[in-house]
Each structure stands twice: as structure tokens, then as C-alpha cells.
C-alpha positions as CSV (number, residue, x, y, z in Angstrom):
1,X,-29.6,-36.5,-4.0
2,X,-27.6,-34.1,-1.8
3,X,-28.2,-30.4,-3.1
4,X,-25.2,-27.5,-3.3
5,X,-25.6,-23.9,-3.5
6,X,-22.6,-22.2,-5.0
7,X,-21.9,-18.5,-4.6
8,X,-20.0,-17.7,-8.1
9,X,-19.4,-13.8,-8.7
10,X,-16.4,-15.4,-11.1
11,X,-18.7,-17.1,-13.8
12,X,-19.5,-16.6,-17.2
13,X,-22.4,-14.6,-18.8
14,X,-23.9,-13.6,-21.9
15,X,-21.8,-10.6,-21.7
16,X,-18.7,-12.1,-20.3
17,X,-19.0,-15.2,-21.8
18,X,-15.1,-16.3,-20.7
19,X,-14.9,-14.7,-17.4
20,X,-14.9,-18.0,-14.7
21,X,-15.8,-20.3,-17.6
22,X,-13.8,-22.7,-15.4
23,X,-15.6,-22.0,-12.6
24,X,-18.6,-23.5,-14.7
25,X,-16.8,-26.4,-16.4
26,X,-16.1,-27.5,-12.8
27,X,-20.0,-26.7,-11.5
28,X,-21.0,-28.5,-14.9
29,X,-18.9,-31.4,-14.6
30,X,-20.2,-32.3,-11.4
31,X,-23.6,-32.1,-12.0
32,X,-22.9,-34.2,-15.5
33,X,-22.1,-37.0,-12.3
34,X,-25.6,-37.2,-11.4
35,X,-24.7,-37.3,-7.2
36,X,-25.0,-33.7,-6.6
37,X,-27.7,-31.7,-7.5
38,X,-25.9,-28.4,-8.6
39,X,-27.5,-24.6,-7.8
40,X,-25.3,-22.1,-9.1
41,X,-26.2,-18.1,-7.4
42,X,-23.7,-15.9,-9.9
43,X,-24.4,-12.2,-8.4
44,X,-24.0,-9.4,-11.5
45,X,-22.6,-6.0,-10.1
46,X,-24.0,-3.2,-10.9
47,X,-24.3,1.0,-9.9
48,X,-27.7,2.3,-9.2
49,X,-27.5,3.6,-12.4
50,X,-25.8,1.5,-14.8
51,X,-24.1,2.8,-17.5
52,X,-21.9,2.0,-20.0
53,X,-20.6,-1.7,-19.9
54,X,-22.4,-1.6,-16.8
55,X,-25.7,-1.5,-18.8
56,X,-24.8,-4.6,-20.6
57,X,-23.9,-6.3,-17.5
58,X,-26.7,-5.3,-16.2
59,X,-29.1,-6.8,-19.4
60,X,-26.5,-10.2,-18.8
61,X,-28.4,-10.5,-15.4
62,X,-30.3,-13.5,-16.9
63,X,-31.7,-17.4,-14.8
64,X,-31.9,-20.1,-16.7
65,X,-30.1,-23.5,-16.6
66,X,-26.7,-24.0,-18.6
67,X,-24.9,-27.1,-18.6
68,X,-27.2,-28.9,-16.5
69,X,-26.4,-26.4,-13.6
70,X,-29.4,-24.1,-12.3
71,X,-27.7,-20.6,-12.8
72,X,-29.2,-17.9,-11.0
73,X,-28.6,-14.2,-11.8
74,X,-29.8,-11.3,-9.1
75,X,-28.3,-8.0,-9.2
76,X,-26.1,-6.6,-6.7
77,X,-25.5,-2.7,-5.8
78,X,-22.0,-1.7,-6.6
79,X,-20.4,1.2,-6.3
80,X,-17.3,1.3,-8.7
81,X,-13.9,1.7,-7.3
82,X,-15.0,2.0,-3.6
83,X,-17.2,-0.7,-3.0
84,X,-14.9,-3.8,-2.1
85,X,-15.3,-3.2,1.7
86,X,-19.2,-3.0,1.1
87,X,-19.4,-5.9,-1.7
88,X,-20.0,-9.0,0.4
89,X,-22.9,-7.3,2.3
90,X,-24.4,-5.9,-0.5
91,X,-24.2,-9.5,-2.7
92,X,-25.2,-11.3,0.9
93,X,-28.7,-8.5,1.2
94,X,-29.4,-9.4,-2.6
95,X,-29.0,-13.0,-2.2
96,X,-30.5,-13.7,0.6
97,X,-34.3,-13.6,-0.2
98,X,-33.8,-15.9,-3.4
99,X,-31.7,-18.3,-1.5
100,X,-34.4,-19.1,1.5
101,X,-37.3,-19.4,-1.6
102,X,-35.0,-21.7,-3.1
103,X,-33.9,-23.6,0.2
104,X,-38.1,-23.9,1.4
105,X,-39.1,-25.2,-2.3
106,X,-36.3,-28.1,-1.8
107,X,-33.6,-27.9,0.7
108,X,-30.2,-27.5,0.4
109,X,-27.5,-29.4,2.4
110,X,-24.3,-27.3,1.8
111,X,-23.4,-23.5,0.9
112,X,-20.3,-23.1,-1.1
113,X,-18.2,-20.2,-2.4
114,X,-16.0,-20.5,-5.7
115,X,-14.0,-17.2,-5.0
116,X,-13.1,-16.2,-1.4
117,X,-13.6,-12.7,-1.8
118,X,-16.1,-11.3,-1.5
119,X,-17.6,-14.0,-2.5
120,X,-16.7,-16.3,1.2
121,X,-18.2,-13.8,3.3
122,X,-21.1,-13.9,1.6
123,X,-21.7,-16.9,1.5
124,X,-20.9,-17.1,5.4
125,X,-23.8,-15.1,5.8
126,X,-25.9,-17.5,4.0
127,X,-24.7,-20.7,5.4
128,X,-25.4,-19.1,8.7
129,X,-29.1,-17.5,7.7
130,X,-29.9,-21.4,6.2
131,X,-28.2,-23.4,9.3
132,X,-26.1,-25.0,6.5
133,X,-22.2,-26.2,6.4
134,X,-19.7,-23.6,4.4
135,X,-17.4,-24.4,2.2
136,X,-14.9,-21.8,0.5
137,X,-12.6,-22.3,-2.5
138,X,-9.6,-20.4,-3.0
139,X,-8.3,-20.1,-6.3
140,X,-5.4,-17.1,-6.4
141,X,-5.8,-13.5,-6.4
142,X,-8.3,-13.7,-3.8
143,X,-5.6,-14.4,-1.5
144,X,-3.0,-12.5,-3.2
145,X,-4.6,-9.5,-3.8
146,X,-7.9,-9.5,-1.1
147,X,-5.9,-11.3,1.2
148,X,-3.5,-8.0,1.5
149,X,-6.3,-5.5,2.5
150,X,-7.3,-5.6,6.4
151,X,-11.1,-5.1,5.9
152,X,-10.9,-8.2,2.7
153,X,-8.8,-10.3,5.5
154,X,-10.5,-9.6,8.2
155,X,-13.9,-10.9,6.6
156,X,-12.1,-13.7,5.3
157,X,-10.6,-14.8,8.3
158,X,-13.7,-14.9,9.9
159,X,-15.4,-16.8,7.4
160,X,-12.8,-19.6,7.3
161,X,-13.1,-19.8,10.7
162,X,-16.6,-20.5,10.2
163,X,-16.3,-23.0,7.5
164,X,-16.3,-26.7,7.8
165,X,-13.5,-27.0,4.8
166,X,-11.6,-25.2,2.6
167,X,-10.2,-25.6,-0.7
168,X,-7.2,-24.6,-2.3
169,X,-6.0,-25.1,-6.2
170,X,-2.6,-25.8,-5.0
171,X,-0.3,-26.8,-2.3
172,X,1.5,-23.2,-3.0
173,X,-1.3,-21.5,-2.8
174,X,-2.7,-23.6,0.5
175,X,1.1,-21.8,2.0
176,X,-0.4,-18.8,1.5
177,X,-3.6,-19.2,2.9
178,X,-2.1,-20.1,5.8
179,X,0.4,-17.1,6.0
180,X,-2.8,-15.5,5.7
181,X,-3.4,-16.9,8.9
182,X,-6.1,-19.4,7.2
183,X,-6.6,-23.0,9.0
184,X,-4.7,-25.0,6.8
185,X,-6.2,-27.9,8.3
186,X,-9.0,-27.2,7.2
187,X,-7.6,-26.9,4.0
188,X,-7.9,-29.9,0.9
189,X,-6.3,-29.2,-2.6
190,X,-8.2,-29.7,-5.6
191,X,-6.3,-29.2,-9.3
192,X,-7.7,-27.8,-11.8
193,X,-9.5,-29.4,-14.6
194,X,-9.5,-30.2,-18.6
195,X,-11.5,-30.7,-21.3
196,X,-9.2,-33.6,-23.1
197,X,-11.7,-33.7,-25.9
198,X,-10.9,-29.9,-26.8
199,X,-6.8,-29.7,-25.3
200,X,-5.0,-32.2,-26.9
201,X,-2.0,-32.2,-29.4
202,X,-3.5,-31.1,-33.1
203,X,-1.1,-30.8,-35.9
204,X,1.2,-27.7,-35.7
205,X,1.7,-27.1,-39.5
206,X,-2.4,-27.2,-39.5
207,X,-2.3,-24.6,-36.9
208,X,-0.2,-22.3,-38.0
209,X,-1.8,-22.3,-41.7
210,X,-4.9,-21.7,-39.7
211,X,-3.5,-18.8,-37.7
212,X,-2.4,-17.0,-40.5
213,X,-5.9,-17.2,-42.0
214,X,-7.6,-15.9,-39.3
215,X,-4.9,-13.6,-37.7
216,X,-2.6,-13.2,-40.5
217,X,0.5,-14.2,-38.6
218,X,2.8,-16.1,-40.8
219,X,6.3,-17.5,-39.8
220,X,9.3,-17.8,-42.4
221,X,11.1,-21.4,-42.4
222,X,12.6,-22.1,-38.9
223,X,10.8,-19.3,-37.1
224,X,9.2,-20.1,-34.0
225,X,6.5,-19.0,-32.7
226,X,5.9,-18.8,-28.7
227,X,2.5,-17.8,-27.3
228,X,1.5,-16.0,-23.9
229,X,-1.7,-16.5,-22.8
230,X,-3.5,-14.0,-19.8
231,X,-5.1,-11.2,-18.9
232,X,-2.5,-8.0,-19.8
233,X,-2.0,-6.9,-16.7
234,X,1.2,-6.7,-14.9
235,X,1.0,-9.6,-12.9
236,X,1.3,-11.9,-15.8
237,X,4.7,-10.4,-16.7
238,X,3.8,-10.0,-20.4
239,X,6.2,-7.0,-20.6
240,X,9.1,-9.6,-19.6
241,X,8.1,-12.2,-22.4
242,X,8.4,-9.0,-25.0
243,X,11.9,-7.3,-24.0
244,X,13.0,-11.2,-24.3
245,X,12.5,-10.6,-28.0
246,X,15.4,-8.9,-28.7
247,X,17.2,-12.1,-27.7
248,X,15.2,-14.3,-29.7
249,X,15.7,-12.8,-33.2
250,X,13.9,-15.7,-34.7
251,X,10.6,-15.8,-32.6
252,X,7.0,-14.2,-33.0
253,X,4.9,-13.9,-30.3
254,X,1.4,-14.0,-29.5
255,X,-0.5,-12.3,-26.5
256,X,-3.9,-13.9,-25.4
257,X,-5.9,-11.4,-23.6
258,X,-6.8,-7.8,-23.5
259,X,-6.1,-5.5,-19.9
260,X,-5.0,-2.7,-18.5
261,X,-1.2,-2.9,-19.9
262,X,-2.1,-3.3,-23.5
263,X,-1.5,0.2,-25.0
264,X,2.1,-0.3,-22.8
265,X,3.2,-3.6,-24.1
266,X,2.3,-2.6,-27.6
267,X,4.6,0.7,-27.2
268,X,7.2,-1.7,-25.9
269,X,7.2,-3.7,-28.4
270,X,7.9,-0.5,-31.0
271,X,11.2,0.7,-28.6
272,X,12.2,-3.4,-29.1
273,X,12.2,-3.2,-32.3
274,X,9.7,-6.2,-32.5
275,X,6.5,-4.8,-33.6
276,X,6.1,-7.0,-36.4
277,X,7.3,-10.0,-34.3
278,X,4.3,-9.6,-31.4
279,X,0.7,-10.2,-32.7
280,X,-2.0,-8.8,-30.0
281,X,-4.7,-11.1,-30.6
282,X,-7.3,-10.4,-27.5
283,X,-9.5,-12.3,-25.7
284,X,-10.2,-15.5,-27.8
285,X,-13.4,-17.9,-27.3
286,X,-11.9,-20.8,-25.4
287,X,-12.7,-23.7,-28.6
288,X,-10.0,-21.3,-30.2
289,X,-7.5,-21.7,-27.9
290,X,-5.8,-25.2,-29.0
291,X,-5.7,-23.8,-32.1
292,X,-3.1,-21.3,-30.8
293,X,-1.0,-23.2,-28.3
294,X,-0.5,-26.5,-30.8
295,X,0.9,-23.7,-33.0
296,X,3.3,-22.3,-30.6
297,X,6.6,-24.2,-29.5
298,X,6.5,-23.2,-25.8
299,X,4.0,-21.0,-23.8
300,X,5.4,-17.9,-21.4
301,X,4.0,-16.9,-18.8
302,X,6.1,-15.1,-16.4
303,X,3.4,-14.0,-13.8
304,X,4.4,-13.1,-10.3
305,X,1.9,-14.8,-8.6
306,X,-0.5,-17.8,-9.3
307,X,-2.6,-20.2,-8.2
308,X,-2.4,-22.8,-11.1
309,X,-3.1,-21.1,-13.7
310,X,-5.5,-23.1,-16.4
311,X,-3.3,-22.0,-19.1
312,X,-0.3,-24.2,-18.1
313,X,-2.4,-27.2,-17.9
314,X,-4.0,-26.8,-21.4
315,X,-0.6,-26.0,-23.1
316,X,0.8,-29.2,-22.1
317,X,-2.5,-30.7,-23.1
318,X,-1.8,-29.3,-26.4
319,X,1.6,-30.8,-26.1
320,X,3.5,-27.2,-25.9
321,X,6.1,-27.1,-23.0
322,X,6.4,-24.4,-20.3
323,X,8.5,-21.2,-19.9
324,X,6.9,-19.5,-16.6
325,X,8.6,-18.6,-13.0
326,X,8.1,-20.2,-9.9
327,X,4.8,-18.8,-8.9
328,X,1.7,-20.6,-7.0
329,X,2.1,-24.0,-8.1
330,X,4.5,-23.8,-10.7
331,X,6.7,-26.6,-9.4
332,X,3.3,-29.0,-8.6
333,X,3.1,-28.8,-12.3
334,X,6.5,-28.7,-14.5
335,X,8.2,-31.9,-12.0
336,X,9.0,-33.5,-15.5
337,X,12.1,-31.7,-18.1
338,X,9.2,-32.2,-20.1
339,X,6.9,-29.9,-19.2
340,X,9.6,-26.9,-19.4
341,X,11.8,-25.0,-17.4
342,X,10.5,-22.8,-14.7
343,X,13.3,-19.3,-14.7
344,X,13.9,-16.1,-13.2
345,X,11.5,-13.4,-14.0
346,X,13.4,-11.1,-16.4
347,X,13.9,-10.7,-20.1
348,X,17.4,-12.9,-20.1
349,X,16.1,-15.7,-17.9
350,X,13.2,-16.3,-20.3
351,X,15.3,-16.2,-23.5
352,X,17.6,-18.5,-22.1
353,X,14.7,-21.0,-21.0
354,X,13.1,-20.6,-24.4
355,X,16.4,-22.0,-26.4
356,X,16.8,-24.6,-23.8
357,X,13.6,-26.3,-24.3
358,X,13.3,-25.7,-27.6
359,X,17.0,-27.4,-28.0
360,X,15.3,-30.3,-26.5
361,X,13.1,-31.0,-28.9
362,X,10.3,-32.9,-26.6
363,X,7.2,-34.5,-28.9
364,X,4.1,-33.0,-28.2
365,X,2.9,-36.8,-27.4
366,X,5.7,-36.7,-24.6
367,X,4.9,-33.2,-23.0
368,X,0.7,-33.8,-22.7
369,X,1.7,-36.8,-20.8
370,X,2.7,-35.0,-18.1
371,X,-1.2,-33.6,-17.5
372,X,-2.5,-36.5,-18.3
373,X,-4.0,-37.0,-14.3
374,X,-6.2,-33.6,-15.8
375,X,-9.6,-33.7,-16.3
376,X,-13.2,-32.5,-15.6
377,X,-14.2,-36.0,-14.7
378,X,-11.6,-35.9,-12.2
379,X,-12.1,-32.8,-11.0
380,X,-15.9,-33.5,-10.0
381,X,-14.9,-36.7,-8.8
382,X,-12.7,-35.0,-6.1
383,X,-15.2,-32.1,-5.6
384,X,-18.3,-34.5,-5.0
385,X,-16.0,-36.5,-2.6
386,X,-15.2,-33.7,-0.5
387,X,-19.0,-32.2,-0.3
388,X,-20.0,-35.4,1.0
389,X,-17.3,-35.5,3.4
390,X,-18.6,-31.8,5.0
391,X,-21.8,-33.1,5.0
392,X,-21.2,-36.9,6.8
């Protein structure tokens, strides 16, 4: 059986137990196939001295298998807020000695990388120490935001140059790679994928009677109720979704997700007038989360950049249609009326895409159709193809 190592900084631990869980649904998944034996290295940042959340992180630094993947945790030196230049070295130094034990005790045939910065370079280094073929995955802000420093591009450039293929989550995003200056044809897109058994259309009434139980949210007759799922930051646009309110007298909404722009969006929602119409409900465990978008009649996101973002996909799953703007691959996704309307990014654009697919009234049955090509079986099906492809 042909053996992966993949270099995961994005991947959940027992202190961040929802940060990259993709990443691992997608690692899992392909080792649940049985072709590929699956090695996961997930380097855990942390100062000399940790402190703080650092300290936890630091305690998360934990091996052991999950999922039938072999997750491996070494520590990394970081140096907060000036250490991005420095992190792929440091990660690549700390790596290193626990990748060639692993490698001698039973060989590997391919290094991967689920994040291309810093995560690529390192792994470069790796591939190149162990004499194996590189592959790099690009999922989104490591090309929007790395991708726009010299030192992060410069590392990453050489590093695609390097490896044998690359992935991208979406033809939008494979655009930018090669804007980048990225090979694009070295480039393959591979979606997203989904757990049917957990995103799929549950009753609504259900939902919402669960909701206000556990977040005491409750909607008069004929309100509705849109959600927004995302870290609060302002690339997602949250701020957007809420001056939108004032238009859509009859709404609540509910934000997903903690960030940087919380104590902002929450102030905004006082000077809207909408305080009691926006719930903040934070960072939800992931089985939670079709609870919340088969409750809500349209999800809206209005981020200004994307990959594919797993939260469209598992809205339609739920059977909730789409109110987002044409970032990453937006248009790879809503190609259907049913899946939504993709709008402008401001406050009367998303109002007015709001009432239009709500006035359409699409069953949830009809909207989950469109994602119906989505799964984790697929996913690894794709992934496991292209490994053996790099490695023919």
C-alpha cells in the first residue's frame, strides 16, 4: 500500500477541535478507502515560553491516531506576530528528525502539504531531505493573503516549482494561483467534501423549536430567519449581512463564528436598530451546525474572497439556498436558480437577493440537489487518484 505524509498546520486538536476539521474529514476519508496508508505531521506553534492560549496549545501537542489517520504532533518555535517569514523553516527544523524515523521504520512514497503557506515550503524541504515527490494543496487565503507578501511568494513559488502537482479547491482559485505566477498546469481541482449523513434537509419547524431551546432565539409567525456562518473577520463581510437588516424588517439573523470584528458587528447592530434581531452564537461544534442552517431560509455570506468555502456546500446540503458575492468559486457552485443568487457586496444588494429567493420559494429537497456530486467518498476517491498519478 502506497504511504502519504501530509504536512497539516490547518487541523484540528484537542484545543482547537474545529480548526481544519476538513482538512481531517478529507485525510480520514481516504484512509477509510484502504489504498493509501495515511500519515498526518500537524506542527503546534508555540513561543519559547508559552503562555496564555499558547500554554494550551502547547498541552494540545498530542500523537496518537484519530480517524484511522496517524496524527503526529511536534512542536514548532513561533514567535508571535513576526514569525511568518521564519515559520516554514522553523516547522521544516522540527519536522525533519521525526519524518526520516518515520520514513526508515516504513517508507513513504509521497510528501504532501494541505495549506500552501507555510506549510508548502516546508514540506518542500522534506520532499527534498526524503528524495520524495511534492504535492501542495491550495485551499484560499494562503494565496489571498500569503500569496501578497514577497518573502510568503517567493517561498511558494519556489516550492511549486518543485512539486510534481498541485491542487486547487476551485477553478477560481486555480486563476489565482496562476496570477500568482503558479504553474497552472501543474494544477488539478479538487471540491470540497460532505458528510451526507450529518448535512442533509431536517425539518425546519424542529429546528427552530430546537434553536430557541438552546439559544433562545424565537421567531414570531412569518419571520425569517437567515444565518451567516464564518469566522468574524472582515473578509467574510458579516458587517454587510447586518446593515441589510434595516431592509429586512422581518428577519433575525444568526452569526456562526467568533473573530476579530465581533465587539464591531455587535455595536453595529445597536446603531441598526437590530440588536434583538442578530443573535451571536460563536463557534459551534460542527454536529450542531445542520441544526442551524435547516432552521434558516437562506445563508449570507458576503466574503470578498474565497476558495469554496465548506459552508455553501453544507447549506445547500441542508436544503437552504445561497445569498453570497462572486468570490473564489462562487459561480462553480450556485449554476442552478436554486442554489441562490450570487449579488453585489453591499447592504442593498443582499436585501434585495434575500426577498428574491425567498419569493421563490425553492423546497429544501430541490436546493440539496444541486450538491448532490458532494461527498467524502468522493473527495478521497479524487485525492487517491491524483497521489497515484504523482507517483506512476
Amino acid at each position: 500500500m502506497p504511504r502519504v505524509l501530509s504536512i497539516a498546520t490547518l487541523y484540528p486538536n484537542a484545543h482547537l477541535p474545529r480548526f481544519g476539521t476538513f482538512v481531517a474529514r478529507q485525510m480520514e476519508a481516504l484512509a477509510a478507502r484502504g489504498d493509501w496508508d495515511v500519515t498526518v505531521i500537524n506542527p503546534i506553534g508555540v513561543p519559547p515560553v508559552p503562555m496564555g492560549r499558547y500554554k494550551a496549545l502547547a498541552a494540545a501537542a498530542i500523537s496518537r491516531e484519530e480517524g484511522g489517520v496517524d496524527v503526529r504532533r511536534p512542536r514548532f518555535t513561533l514567535i508571535p506576530g513576526v514569525g511568518g517569514p521564519l515559520n516554514p523553516a522553523m516547522i521544516a527544523r522540527a519536522v525533519l528528525p521525526l519524518a526520516f524515523r518515520l520514513h526508515d521504520e516504513e517508507p513513504f512514497d509521497l510528501v504532501d502539504a494541505q495549506f500552501f503557506y507555510p506549510d508548502g515550503p516546508a514540506a518542500a524541504r522534506i520532499a527534498q531531505e526524503l528524495g520524495l515527490p511534492l504535492s501542495i494543496k491550495s485551499r484560499g487565503a494562503d494565496i489571498q493573503f500569503w500569496g501578497d507578501k514577497p518573502y510568503a511568494r517567493k517561498k511558494m513559488l519556489a516550492a511549486a516549482e518543485q512539486a510534481a502537482g498541485l491542487l486547487s479547491v476551485s477553478e477560481a482559485l486555480k486563476a489565482d494561483m496562476v496570477a500568482l505566477g503558479l504553474p497552472g498546469d501543474k494544477v488539478t481541482i479538487h471540491y470540497t467534501g460532505l458528510d451526507r449523513e450529518l448535512f442533509r434537509p431536517l425539518d425546519k419547524v424542529q429546528c427552530r423549536k430546537q434553536l430557541a431551546e438552546d439559544h433562545g432565539i424565537v421567531l414570531a409567525e412569518g419571520e425569517t430567519l437567515l444565518a451567516s456562518v464564518g469566522a468574524l473577520i472582515p473578509r467574510k463581510g458579516q458587517k454587510f449581512v447586518i446593515r441589510a437588516m434595516t431592509d429586512l424588517s422581518d428577519a433575525h439573523l444568526v452569526l456562526v463564528g467568533k473573530g476579530e470584528d465581533e465587539a464591531a458587528l455587535r455595536q453595529l447592530a445597536y446603531e441598526c436598530d437590530a440588536p434583538h434581531r442578530v443573535h451571536f452564537l460563536g463557534s459551534l461544534d460542527h454536529g450542531a451546525l445542520p441544526v442551524v442552517l435547516s432552521a434558516a431560509d437562506a445563508l449570507v455570506l458576503p466574503s470578498s474572497s474565497e476558495g469554496l468555502a465548506n459552508a455553501w456546500v453544507e447549506a445547500l446540503a441542508c436544503g437552504t439556498p445561497l445569498v453570497i458575492t462572486d468570490a473564489g468559486g462562487a459561480k462553480e457552485l450556485v449554476k442552478a436558480p436554486e442554489a441562490g443568487r450570487i449579488v453585489e457586496r453591499n447592504a442593498n444588494a443582499i436585501a434585495a437577493g434575500v426577498r428574491d429567493v425567498l419569493a421563490a420559494g425553492y423546497t429544501p429537497a430541490e436546493v440539496a440537489k444541486t450538491v448532490e456530486s458532494f461527498s467524502w467518498q468522493a473527495n478521497a476517491a479524487a485525492l487517491a487518484e491524483y497521489y497515484t498519478r504523482l507517483i506512476s
